[in-house]
C-alpha positions in Angstrom: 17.8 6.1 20.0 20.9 6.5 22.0 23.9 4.2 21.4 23.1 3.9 17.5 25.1 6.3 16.0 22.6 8.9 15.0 23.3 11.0 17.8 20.6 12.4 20.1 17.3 10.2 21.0 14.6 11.3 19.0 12.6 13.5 21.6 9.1 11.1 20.4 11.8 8.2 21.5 12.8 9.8 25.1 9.9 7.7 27.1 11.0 4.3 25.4 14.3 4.9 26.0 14.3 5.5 29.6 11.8 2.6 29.9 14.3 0.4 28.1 17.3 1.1 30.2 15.3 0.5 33.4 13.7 -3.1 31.7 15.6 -6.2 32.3 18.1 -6.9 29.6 16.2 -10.6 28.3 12.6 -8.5 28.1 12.6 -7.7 24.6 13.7 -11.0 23.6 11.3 -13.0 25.7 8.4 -11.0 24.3 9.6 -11.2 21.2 9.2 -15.1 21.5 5.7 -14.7 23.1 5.1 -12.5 19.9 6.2 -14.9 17.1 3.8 -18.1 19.3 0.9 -15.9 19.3 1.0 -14.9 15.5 1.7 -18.8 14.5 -1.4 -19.4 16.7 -3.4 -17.1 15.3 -2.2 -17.8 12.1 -1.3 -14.3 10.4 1.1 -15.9 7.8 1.4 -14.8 4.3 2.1 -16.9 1.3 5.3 -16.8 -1.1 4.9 -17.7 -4.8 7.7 -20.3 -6.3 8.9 -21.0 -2.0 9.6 -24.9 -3.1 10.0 -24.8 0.9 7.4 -23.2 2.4 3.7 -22.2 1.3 3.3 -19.9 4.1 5.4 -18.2 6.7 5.4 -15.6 9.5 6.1 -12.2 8.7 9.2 -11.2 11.1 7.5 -9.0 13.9 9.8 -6.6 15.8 8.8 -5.5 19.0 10.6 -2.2 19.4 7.4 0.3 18.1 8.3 3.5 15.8 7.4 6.8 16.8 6.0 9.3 15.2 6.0 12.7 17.0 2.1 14.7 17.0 3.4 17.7 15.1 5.6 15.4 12.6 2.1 13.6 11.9 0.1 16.6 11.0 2.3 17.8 8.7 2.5 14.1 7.0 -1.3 14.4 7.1 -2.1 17.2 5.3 1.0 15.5 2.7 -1.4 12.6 2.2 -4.7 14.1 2.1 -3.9 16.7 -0.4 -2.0 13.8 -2.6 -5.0 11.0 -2.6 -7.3 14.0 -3.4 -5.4 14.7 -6.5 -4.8 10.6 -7.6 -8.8 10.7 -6.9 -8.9 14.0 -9.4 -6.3 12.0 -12.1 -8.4 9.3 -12.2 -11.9 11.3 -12.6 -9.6 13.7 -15.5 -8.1 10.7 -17.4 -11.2 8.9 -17.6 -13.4 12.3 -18.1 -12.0 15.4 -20.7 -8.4 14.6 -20.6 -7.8 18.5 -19.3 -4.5 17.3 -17.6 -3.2 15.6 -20.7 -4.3 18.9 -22.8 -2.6 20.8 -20.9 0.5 19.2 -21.2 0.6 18.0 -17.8 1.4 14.4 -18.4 2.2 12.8 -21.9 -0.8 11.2 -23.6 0.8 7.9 -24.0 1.8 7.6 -20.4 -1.3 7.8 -19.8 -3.4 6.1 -23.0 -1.0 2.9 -23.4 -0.4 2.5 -19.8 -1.5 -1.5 -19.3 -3.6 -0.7 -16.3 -5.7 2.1 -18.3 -8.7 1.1 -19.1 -11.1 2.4 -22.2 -14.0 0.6 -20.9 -14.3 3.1 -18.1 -13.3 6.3 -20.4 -16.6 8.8 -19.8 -18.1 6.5 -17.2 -18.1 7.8 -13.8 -18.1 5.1 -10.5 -21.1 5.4 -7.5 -20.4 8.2 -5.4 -17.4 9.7 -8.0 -14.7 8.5 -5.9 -12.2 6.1 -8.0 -9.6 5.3 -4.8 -11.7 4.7 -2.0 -8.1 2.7 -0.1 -5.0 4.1 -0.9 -1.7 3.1 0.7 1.3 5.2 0.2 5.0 4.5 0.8 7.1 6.8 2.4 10.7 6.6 3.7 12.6 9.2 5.5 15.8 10.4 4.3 18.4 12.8 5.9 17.1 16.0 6.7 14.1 15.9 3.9 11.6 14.5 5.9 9.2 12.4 4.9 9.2 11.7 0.8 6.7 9.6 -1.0 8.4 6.5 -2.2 4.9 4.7 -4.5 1.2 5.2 -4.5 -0.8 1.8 -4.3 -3.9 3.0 -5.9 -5.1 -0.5 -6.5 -5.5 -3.0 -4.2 -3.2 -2.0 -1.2 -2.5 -4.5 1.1 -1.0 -4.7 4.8 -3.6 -3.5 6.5 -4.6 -6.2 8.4 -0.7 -6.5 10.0 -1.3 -2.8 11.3 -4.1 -3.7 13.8 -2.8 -7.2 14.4 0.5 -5.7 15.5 -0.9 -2.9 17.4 -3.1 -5.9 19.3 0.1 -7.7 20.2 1.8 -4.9 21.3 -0.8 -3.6 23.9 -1.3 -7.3 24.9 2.9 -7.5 25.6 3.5 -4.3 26.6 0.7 -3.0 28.5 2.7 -0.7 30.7 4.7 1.1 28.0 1.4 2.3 26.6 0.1 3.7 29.9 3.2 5.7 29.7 2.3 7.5 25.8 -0.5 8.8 24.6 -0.7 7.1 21.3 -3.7 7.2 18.2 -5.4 4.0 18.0 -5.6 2.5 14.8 -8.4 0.1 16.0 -11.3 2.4 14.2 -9.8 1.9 11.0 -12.1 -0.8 10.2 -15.2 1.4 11.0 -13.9 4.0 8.9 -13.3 1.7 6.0 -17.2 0.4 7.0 -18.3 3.6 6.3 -16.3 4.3 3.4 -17.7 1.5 1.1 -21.2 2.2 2.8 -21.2 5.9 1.5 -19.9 5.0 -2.2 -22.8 2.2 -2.9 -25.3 2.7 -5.2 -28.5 5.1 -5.1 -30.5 1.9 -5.4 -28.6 0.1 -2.2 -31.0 1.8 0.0 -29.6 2.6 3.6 -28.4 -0.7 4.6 -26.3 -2.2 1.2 -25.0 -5.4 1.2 -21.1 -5.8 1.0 -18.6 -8.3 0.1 -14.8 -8.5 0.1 -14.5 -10.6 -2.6 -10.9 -12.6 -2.6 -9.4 -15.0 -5.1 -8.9 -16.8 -2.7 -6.9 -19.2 -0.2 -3.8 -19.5 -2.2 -3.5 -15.3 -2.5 -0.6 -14.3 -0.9 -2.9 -11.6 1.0 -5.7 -13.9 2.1 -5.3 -13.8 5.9 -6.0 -10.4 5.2 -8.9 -10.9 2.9 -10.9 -13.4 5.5 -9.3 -10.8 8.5 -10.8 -7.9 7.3 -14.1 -9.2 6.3 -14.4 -10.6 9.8 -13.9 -7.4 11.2 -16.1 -5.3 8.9 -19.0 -7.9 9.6 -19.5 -9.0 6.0 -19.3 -12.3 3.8 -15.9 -12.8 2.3 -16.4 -14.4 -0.8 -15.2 -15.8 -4.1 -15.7 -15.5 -7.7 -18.0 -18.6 -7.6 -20.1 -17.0 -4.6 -21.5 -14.6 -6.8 -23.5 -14.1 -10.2 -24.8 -12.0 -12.2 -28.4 -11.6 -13.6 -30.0 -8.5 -15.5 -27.3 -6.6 -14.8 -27.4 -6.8 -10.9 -24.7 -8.8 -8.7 -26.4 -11.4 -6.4 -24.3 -13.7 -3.9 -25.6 -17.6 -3.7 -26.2 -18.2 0.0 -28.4 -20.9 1.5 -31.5 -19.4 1.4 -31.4 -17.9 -1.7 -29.6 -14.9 -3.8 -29.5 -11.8 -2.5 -28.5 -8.7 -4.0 -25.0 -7.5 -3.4 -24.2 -3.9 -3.7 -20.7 -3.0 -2.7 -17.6 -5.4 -3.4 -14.4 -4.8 -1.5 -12.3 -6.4 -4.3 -8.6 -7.9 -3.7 -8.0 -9.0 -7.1 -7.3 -7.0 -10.0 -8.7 -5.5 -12.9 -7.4 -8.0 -15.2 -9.7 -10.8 -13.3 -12.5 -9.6 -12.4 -14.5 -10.2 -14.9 -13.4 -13.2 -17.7 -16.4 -11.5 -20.0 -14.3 -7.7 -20.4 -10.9 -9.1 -19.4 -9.1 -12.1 -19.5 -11.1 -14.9 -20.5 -8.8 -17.5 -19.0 -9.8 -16.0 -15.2 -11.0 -18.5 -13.2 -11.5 -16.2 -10.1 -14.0 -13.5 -11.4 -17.2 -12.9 -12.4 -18.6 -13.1 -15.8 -20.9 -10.1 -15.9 -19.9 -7.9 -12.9 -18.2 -5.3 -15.4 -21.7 -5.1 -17.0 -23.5 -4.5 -13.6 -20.8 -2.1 -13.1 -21.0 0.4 -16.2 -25.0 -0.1 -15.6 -24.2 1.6 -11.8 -25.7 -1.4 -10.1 -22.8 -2.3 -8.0 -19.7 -0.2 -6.8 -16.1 -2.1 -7.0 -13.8 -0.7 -4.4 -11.2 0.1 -5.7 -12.9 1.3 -8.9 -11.7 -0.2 -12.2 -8.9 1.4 -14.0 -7.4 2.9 -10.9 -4.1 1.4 -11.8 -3.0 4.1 -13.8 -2.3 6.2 -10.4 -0.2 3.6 -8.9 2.0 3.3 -12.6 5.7 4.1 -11.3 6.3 6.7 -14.6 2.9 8.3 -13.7 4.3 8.7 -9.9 6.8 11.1 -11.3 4.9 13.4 -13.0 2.7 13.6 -9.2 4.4 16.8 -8.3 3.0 18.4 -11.3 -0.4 16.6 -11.0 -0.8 17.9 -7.5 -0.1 21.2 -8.7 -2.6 20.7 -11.3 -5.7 19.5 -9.6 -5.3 21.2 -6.3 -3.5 24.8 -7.4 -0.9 24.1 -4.2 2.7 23.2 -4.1 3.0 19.2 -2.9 2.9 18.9 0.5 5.0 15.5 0.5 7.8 15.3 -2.5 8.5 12.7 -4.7 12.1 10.5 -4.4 14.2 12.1 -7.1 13.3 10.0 -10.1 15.3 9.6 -13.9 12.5 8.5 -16.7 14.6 6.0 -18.4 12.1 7.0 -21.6 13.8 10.2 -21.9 17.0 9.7 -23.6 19.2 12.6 -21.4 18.0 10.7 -18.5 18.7 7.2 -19.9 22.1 8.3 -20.6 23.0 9.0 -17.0 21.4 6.0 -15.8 23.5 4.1 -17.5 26.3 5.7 -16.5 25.9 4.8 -13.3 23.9 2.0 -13.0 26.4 0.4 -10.3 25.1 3.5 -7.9 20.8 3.4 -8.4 17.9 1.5 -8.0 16.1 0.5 -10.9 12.7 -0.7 -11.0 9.9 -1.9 -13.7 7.6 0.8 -14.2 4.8 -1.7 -13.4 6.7 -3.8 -11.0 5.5 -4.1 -7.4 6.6 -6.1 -4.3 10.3 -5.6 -4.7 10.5 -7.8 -8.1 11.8 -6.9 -11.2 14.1 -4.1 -10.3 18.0 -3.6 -9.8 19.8 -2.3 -6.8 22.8 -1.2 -8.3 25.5 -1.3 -5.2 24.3 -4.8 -4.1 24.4 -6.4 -7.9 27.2 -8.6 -9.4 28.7 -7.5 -12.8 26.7 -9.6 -14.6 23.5 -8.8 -13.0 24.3 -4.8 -14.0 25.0 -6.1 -17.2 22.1 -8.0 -17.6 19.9 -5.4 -16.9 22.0 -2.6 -18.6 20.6 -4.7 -22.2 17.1 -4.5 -20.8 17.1 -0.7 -20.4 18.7 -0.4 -23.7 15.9 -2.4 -25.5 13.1 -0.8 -23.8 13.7 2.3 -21.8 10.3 3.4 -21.3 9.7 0.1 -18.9 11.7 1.4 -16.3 12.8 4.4 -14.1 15.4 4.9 -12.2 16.3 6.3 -8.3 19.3 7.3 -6.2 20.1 4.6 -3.4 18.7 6.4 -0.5 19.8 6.6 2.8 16.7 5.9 4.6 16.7 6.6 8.0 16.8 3.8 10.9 14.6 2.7 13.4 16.0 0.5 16.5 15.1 -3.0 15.9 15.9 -6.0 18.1 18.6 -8.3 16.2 20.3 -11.1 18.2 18.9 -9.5 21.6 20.4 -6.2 21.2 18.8 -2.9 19.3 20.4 -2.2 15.8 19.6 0.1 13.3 17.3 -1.0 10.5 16.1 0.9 7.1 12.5 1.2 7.7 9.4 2.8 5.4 6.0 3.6 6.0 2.5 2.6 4.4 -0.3 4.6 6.2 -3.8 3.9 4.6 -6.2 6.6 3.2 -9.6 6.3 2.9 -11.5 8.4 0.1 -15.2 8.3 0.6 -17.9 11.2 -1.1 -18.1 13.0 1.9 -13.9 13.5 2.2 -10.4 12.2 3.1 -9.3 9.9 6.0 -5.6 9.0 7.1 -5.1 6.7 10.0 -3.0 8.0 12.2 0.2 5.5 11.5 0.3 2.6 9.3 2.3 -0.7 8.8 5.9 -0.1 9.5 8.0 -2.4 7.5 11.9 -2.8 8.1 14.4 -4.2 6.5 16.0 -7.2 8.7 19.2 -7.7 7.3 22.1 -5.3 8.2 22.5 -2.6 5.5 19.6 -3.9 3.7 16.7 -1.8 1.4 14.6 -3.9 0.9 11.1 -3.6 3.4 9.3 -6.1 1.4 7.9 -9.3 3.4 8.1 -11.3 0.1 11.8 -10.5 0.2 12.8 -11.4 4.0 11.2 -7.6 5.6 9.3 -7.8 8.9 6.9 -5.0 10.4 6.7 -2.8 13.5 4.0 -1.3 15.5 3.6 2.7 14.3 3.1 4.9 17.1 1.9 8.3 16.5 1.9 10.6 19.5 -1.3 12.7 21.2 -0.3 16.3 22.0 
């Protein structure tokens, strides 16, 4: 945008711009207000562990959309199909005849002492063969790169839900902004995912098979999304408790009797799912389900074990994996990463651990890492004795200089560090992107961190028709 020290508007920006200029200078802010009163009414909140203050807040909502150019899109497109279709390949390799560990491709230990691996699936093979049937993958912009791939979330992705929800209040605020771009709707997503699960349920399902987004419900951080998304799909959202298992089929209690349940949409992880195979202190899974599941009764999206793909060390050896499984060069490249397990690599990291970003290699949600030029002394130091007990828990990145999007801050436009999570949809007969995602941004002046659970908001994504 123009005015923000970044030079030239964006050509994608041009129409917002001149319809900025010719808006009334209160606008934004006004409809940012009508924004924030709809979401508390609607109640799309979020909950924050260990908040002695608050159990539930607002994510921020910023009304100034990002655009994504057409051409810009198809490129980041391709980027993610080709890279979902490889996790997908990983996932089918690690868990089938190991070829990519033979081959050298990633270490066997990475891989086979990982804590999301899991040898209960080794040999098996999920309904339909897909493992990730929702991915969501972050990816910032830096300099003149592009667009770089920041994590996979091969497990249980969340965010979704803010997408449509934002893309909702934006056409009901800004009605005649739209008329003016041609814009992807994102509104089909929920089909597509209907479809998805649909495809990938058992050959016994028949042509209608019953599905469940099963939660762990109301006091998940993601449970607006849980109940949102089940609304929309047209199915039962349900817990643990809801469901039971008998000769090695699923059925869900209802009032007028079981009835067989064939595909779960599952928001809780592998570790609960079932207190029978995992852990047996779980009080939100289902004793049995794993059972029905090995005996191909019942298809868990995502699949179990899929938490390898979304490992931070794994994400570094992706370049090669893409290579691997697909024979091409990677579309969309990794953020320069150090392995902290390596000892050259640990070396320089802690040589200048005042300049990186350092983050658990199981971490997610902005916890657990270091940002090196924001940290005290102490909190470098602190750290500094945790790498040097056990490197092979972390890696380590350059603090990037993501680009900016214009963001309203105390009624004028500023630029924020933003990132990007569009959703992939893996089903047997192929891959689907939406076209955008859930823009998250980084409030705070000079801040990195996107994360809602760490003071982040979201945007509308815009991706432009030709």
């Amino acid at each position: 945008m123009s005015g923000m020290g970044a030079g030239e508007v964006r050509e994608s920006y041009r129409t917002l711009d001149r319809w900025l200029k010719a808006a009334p200078a209160d606008l934004l802010s006004s409809r940012s207000r009508q924004a924030e009163l709809f979401f508390r009414r609607m109640g799309v909140t979020f909950a924050v562990y260990g908040d002695a203050e608050s159990n539930e807040r607002l994510i921020p909502f910023d009304v100034v959309p990002r655009i994504i150019a057409a051409n810009e899109w198809r490129l980041l497109e391709r980027g993610l199909k080709q890279r979902v279709g490889a996790l997908n390949a990983f996932l089918k390799d690690i868990y089938g005849p190991q070829e990519c560990i033979r081959a050298g491709v990633i270490p066997a230990d990475i891989v086979l002492t990982n804590p999301q691996y899991r040898p209960e699936m080794q040999g098996r093979r999920p309904p339909g063969d897909v493992w990730c049937h929702i991915a969501g993958i972050d990816l910032v912009r830096t300099g003149e790169d592009g667009f770089q791939v920041l994590e996979d979330n091969a497990r249980t992705p969340s965010g979704v839900s803010y997408m449509l929800e934002n893309r909702e209040m934006m056409m009901r605020l800004f009605p005649d902004l739209f008329a003016e771009h041609r814009i992807h709707p994102v509104d089909t997503y929920t089909d597509t995912l209907l479809r998805t699960l649909q495809s990938g349920a058992p050959g016994s399902a028949g042509d209608d098979p019953r599905i469940v987004v099963l939660t762990p419900g109301p006091f998940n951080s993601a449970y607006y999304e849980h109940s949102f998304l089940a609304d929309k799909l047209g199915v039962e959202l349900v817990e643990g408790t809801d469901l039971f298992v008998n000769d090695d089929t699923v059925f869900m209690r209802t009032t007028e009797g079981p009835q067989k349940v064939d595909v779960i949409y599952r928001r809780i992880d592998d570790d609960f799912i079932d207190p029978l195979t995992f852990r047996p202190d779980s009080a939100v899974g289902v004793p049995g389900l794993m059972a029905a599941y090995l005996a191909g009764n019942v298809t868990l999206a995502n699949a179990v074990g899929t938490g390898v793909a979304d490992d931070k060390c794994v994400y570094t050896y992706m370049p090669e994996i893409v290579r691997f499984f697909t024979g091409e060069e990677p579309i969309l490249k990794n953020i320069p990463t150090w392995r902290c397990r390596e000892p050259e690599a640990l070396k320089e990291v802690l040589g200048q651990l005042d300049q990186l970003v350092v983050k658990e290699v199981g971490g997610s949600g902005g916890y657990g890492m270091l940002v090196g030029p924001a940290a005290t002394k102490a909190e470098i130091e602190t750290f500094r004795a945790k790498l040097i007990a056990h490197p092979e828990e972390f890696i380590a990145q350059p603090t990037l200089s993501l680009s900016t999007a214009p963001t309203l801050d105390g009624g004028t436009l500023q630029p924020r560090h933003v990132d990007l999570r569009p959703f992939v949809l893996t089903s047997p007969a192929g891959v689907r992107v939406t076209p955008g995602g859930l823009t998250r941004v980084a409030l705070k002046a000079g801040s990195l961190v996107v994360n809602s659970s760490q003071g982040g908001g979201t945007k509308d994504t815009w991706v432009l028709d030709d």
